[in-house]
N, C-alpha and C positions, 0 to 999 in steps of 0.2 A: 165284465165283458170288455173286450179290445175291439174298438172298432178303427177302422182303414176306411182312408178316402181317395177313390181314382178319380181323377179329372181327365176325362177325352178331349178331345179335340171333334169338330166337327164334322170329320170325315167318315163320319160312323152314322150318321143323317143321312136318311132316305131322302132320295128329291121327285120321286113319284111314289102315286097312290099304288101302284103293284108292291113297293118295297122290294125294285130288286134293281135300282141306279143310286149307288151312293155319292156323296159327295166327292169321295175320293175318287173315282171312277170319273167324275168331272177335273178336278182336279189334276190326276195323270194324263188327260187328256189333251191338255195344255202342253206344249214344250217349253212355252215360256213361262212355267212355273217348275222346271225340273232339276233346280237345284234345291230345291225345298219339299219334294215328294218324300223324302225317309222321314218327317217329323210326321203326316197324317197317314202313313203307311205301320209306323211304328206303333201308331195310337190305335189303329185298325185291328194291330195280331195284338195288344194288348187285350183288347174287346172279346177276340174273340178267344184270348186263353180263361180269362173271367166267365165266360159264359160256358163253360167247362165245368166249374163246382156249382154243386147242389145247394152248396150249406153259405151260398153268396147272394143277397140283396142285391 
């Protein structure tokens, strides 16, 4: 068996109990963080291409 390891970043972290304000949504929110928004935006469509397959842990 082959296994693969993805490491996120935290912008895939809920920050309330609804689960629907993530981190990154705090993050872009900031201007004074917007030259570094494509690393937890990148890490976010990675999440959500993985959560696509079935046959993925």
């Amino acid at each position: 068996m082959i296994r693969f390891g993805f490491i996120l970043g935290a912008g895939s972290l809920y920050t309330d109990e609804s689960k629907s304000k993530l981190t990154y949504d705090l993050i872009t929110s900031d201007d004074s963080t917007k030259h570094w928004h494509a690393t937890p935006e990148n890490q976010l469509y990675e999440l959500e291409f993985l959560r696509h397959f079935k046959n993925v842990n």
